[in-house]
DOPAVEX-215793 format. One record per residue (C-alpha): residue number from 1; residue in three letters; x, y, z; chain. Coordinates in Angstrom, 1 decimal. Example, Ala and Ser with C-alpha at 12.3 -4.5 7.8 and 13.67 -1.06 7.14 Angstrom:
// residues 2
@k->1, r->ALA, px->12.3, py->-4.5, pz->7.8, c->A
@k->2, r->SER, px->13.7, py->-1.1, pz->7.1, c->A
// end
This chain:
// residues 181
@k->1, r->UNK, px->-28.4, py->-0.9, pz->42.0, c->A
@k->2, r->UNK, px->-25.1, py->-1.9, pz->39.5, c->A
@k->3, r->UNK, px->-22.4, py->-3.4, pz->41.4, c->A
@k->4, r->UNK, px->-20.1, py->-0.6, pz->41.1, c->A
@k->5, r->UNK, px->-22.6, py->1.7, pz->42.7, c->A
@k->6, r->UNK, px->-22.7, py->-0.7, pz->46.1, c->A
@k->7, r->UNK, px->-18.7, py->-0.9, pz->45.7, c->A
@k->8, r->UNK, px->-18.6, py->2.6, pz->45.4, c->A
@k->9, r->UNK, px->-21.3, py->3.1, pz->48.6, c->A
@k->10, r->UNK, px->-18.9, py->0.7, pz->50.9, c->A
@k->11, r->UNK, px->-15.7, py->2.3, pz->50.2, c->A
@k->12, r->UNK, px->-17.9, py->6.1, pz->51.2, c->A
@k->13, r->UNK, px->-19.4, py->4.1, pz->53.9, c->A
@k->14, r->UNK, px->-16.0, py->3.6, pz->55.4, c->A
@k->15, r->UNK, px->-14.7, py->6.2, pz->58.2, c->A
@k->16, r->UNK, px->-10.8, py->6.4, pz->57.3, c->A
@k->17, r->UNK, px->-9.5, py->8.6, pz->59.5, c->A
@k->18, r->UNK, px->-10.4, py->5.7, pz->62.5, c->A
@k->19, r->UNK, px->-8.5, py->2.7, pz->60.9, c->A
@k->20, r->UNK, px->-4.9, py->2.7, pz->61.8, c->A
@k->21, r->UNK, px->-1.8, py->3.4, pz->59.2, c->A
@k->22, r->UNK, px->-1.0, py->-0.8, pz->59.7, c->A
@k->23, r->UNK, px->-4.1, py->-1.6, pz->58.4, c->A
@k->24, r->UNK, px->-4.6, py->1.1, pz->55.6, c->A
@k->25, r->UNK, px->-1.1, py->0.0, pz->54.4, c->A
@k->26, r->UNK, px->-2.1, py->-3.5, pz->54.4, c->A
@k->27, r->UNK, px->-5.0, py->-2.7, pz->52.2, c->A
@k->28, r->UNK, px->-3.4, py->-0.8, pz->49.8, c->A
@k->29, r->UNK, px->-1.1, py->-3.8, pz->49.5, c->A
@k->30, r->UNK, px->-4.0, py->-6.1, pz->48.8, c->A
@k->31, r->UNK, px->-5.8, py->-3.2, pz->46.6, c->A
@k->32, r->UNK, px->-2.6, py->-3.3, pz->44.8, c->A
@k->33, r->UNK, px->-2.1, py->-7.4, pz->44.3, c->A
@k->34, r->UNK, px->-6.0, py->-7.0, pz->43.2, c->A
@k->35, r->UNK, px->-5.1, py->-4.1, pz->40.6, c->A
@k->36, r->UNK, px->-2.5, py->-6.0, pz->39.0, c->A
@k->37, r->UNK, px->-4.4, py->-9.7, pz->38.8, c->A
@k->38, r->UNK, px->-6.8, py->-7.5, pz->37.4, c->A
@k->39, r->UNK, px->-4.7, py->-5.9, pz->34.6, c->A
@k->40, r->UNK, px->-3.3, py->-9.4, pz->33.7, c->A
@k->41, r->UNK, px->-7.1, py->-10.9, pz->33.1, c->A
@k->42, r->UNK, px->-8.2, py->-7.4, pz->31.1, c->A
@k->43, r->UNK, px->-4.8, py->-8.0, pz->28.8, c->A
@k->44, r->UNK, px->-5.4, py->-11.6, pz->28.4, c->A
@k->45, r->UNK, px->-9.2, py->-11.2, pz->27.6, c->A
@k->46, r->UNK, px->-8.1, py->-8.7, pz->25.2, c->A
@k->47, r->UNK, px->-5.2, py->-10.5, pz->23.5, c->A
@k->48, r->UNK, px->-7.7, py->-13.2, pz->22.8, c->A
@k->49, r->UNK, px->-10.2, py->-10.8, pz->21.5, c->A
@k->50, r->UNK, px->-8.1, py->-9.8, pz->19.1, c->A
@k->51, r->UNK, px->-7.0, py->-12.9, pz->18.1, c->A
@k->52, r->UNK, px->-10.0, py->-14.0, pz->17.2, c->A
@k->53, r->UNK, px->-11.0, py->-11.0, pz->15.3, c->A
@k->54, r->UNK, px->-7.2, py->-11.3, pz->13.3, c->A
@k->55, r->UNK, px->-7.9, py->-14.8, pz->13.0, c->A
@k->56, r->UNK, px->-11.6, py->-13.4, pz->10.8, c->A
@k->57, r->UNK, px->-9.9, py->-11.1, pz->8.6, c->A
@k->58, r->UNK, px->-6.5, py->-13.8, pz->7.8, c->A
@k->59, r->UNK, px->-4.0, py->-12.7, pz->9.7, c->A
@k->60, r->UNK, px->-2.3, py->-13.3, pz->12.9, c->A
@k->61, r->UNK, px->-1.3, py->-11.5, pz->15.6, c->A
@k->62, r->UNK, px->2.2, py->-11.1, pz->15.0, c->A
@k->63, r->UNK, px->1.5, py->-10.4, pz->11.4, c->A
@k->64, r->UNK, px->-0.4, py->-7.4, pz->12.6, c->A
@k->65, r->UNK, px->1.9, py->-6.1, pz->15.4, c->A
@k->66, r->UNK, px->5.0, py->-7.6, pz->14.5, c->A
@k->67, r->UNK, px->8.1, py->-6.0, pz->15.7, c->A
@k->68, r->UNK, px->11.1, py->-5.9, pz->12.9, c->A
@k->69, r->UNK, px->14.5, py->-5.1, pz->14.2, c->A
@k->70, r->UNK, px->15.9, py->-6.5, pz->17.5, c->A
@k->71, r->UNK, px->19.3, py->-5.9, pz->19.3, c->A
@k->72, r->UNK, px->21.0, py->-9.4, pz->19.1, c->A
@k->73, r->UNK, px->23.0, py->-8.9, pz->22.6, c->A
@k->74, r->UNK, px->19.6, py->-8.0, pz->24.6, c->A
@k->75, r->UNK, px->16.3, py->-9.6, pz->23.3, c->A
@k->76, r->UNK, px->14.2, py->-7.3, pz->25.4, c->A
@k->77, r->UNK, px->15.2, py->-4.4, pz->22.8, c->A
@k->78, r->UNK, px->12.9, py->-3.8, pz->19.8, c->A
@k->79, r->UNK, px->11.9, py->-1.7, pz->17.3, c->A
@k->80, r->UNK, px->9.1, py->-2.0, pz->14.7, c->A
@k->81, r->UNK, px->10.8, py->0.1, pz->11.9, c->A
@k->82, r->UNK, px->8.5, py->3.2, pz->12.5, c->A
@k->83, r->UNK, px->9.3, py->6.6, pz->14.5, c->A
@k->84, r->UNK, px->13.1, py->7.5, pz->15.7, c->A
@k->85, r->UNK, px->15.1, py->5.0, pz->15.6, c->A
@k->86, r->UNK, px->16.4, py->3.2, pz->19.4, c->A
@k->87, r->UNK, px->19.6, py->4.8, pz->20.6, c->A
@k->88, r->UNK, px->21.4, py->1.3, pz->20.8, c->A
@k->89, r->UNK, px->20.7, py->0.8, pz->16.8, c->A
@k->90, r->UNK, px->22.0, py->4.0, pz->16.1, c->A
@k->91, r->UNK, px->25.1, py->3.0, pz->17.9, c->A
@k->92, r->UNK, px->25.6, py->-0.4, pz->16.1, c->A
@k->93, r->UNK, px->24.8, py->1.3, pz->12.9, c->A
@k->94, r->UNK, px->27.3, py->4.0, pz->13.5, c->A
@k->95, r->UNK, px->30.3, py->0.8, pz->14.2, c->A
@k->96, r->UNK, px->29.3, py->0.0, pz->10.3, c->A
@k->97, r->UNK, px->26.6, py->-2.8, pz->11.0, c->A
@k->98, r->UNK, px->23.4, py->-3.2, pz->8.2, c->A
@k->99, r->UNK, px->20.4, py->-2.1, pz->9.4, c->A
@k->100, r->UNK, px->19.6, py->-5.9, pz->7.9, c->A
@k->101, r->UNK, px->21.7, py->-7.6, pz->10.3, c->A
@k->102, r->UNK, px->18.8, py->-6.7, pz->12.9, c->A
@k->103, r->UNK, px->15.3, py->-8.2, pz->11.4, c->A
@k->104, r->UNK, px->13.7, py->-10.6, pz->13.0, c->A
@k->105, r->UNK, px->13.2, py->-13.8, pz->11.1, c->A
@k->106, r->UNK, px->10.4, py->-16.1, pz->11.4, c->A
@k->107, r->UNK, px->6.7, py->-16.4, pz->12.4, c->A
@k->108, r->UNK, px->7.2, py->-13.4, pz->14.4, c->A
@k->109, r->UNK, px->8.7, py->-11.4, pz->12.2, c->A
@k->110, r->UNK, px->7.5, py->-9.3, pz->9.6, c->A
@k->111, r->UNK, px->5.4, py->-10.4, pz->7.2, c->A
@k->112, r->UNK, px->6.0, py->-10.9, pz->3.3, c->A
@k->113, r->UNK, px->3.9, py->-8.2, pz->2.1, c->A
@k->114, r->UNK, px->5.8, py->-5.6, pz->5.0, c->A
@k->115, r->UNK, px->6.8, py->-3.1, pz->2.1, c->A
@k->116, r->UNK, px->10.0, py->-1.6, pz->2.6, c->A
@k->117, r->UNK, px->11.3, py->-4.6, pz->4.9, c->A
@k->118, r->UNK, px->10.9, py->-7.0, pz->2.3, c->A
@k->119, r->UNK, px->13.2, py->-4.6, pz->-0.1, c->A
@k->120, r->UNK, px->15.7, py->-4.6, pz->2.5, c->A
@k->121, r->UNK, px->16.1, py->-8.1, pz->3.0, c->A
@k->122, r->UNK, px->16.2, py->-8.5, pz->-0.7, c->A
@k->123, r->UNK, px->19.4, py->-6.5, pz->-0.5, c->A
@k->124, r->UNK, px->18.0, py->-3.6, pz->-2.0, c->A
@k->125, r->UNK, px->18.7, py->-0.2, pz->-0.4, c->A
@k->126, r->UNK, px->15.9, py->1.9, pz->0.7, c->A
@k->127, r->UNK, px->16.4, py->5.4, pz->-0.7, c->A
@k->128, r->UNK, px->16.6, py->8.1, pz->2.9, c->A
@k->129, r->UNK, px->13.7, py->11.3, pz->2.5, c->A
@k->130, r->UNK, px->15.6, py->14.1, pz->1.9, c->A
@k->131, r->UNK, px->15.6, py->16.7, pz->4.2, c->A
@k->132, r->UNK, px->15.6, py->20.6, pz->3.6, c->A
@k->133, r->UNK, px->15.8, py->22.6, pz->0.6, c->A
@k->134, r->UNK, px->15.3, py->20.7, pz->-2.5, c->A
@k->135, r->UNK, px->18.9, py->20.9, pz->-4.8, c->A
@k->136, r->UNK, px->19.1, py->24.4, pz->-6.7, c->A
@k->137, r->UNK, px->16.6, py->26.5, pz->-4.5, c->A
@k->138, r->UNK, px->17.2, py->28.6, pz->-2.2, c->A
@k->139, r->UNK, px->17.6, py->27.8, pz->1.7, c->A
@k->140, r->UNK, px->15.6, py->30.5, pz->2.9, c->A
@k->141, r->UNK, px->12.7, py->31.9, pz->1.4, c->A
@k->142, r->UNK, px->13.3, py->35.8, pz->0.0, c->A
@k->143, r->UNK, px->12.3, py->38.2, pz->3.0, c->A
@k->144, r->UNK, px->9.8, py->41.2, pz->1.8, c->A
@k->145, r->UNK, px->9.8, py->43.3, pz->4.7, c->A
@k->146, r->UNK, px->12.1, py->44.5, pz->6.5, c->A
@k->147, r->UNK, px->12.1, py->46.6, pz->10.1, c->A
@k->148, r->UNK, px->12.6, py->49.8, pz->9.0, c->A
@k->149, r->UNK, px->14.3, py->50.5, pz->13.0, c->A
@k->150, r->UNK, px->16.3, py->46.7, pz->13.0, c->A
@k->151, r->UNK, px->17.2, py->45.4, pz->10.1, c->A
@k->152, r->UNK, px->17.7, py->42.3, pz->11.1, c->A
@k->153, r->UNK, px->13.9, py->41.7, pz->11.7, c->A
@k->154, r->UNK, px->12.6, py->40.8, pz->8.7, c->A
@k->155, r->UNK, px->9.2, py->38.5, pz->6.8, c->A
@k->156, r->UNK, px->8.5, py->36.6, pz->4.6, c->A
@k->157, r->UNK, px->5.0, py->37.5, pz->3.7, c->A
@k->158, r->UNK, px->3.6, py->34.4, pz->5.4, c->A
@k->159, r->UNK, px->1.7, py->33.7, pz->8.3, c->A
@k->160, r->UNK, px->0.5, py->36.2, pz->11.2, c->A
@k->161, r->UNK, px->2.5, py->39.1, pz->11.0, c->A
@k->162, r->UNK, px->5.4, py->39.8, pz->13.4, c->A
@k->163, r->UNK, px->5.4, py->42.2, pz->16.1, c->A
@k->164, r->UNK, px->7.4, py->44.9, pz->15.0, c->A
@k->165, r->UNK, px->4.6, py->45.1, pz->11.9, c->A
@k->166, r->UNK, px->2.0, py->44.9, pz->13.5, c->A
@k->167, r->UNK, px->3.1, py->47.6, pz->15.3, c->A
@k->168, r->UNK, px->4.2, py->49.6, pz->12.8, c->A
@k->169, r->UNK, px->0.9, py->49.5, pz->11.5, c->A
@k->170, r->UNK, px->-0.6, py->50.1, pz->13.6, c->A
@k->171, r->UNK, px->1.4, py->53.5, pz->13.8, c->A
@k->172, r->UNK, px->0.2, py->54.4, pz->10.5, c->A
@k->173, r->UNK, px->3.5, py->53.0, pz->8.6, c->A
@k->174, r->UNK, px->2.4, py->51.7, pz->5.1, c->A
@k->175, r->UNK, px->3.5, py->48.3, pz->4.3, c->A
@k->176, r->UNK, px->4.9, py->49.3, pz->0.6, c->A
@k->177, r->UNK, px->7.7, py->51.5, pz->2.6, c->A
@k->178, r->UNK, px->8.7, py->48.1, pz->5.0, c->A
@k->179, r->UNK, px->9.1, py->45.8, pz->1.7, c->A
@k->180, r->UNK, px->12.3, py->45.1, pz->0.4, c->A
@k->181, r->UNK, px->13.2, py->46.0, pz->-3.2, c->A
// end
């Protein structure tokens, strides 16, 4: 028998309803103080699993998982230069601040080969994705069909037809009379 099949067969083998609210609190306390020594050994044994395995391929840890940008006036504040940007950059950036004046320099920091960083602390300016429509089209697509009954409900000719055209087909309406000339 595994030793989490007896753990799990004491804990079932305990009545609960007979031990008194003092003494179920005072377990969950200890269950809790176990839980969280736990947690710190599991993080530990990882953290030098992966060490190790970093330490195989070249690289260290903070090479790997290095975090880029922190807030000088609170340390605890990070962000790794991927996904939205933190709320308290966007404020510093918006008071006219370089998104430079934020990268962490050092052995934790980012390494030399980090792509875009590197560009950035070169002083060269990293060109933004434009969003929407690209200059000289359109901003919305032409609409082919129109509701005959609303003509404000109209589509494009892609995806899963709307409701009112289904219907309407349904109803025996050709499609050639709903398109838009």
């Amino acid at each position: 028998m595994s030793a989490v099949m007896k753990d799990d067969a004491v804990v079932a083998s305990i009545d609960w309803r007979h031990v008194s609210t003092t003494m179920l609190r005072t377990a969950a306390k200890k269950v809790e103080a176990q839980i969280e020594e736990n947690i710190h050994k599991d993080r530990a044994a990882l953290k030098a699993e992966m060490e190790q395995k970093a330490a195989k391929a070249g690289f260290t840890l903070a090479e790997l998982f290095a975090t880029q940008y922190r807030n000088p006036d609170d340390h605890s504040q990070t962000w790794s230069g991927k996904g939205a940007r933190p709320n308290w950059l966007k404020t510093e950036l918006a008071a006219g601040r370089s998104l430079s004046e934020f990268l962490i320099d050092g052995p934790t920091g980012p390494s030399k080969d980090f792509g875009k960083v590197v560009g950035a602390q070169k002083g060269k300016k990293i060109k933004a994705k434009r969003r929407g429509p690209k200059p000289g089209t359109k901003a919305h697509p032409r609409r082919k069909y129109q509701n005959p009954d609303n003509p404000s409900e109209t589509y494009g000719g892609f995806g899963r037809y709307p409701p009112w055209m289904v219907a309407k087909i349904a109803a025996g309406v050709p499609k050639e009379s709903m398109q838009l000339r």
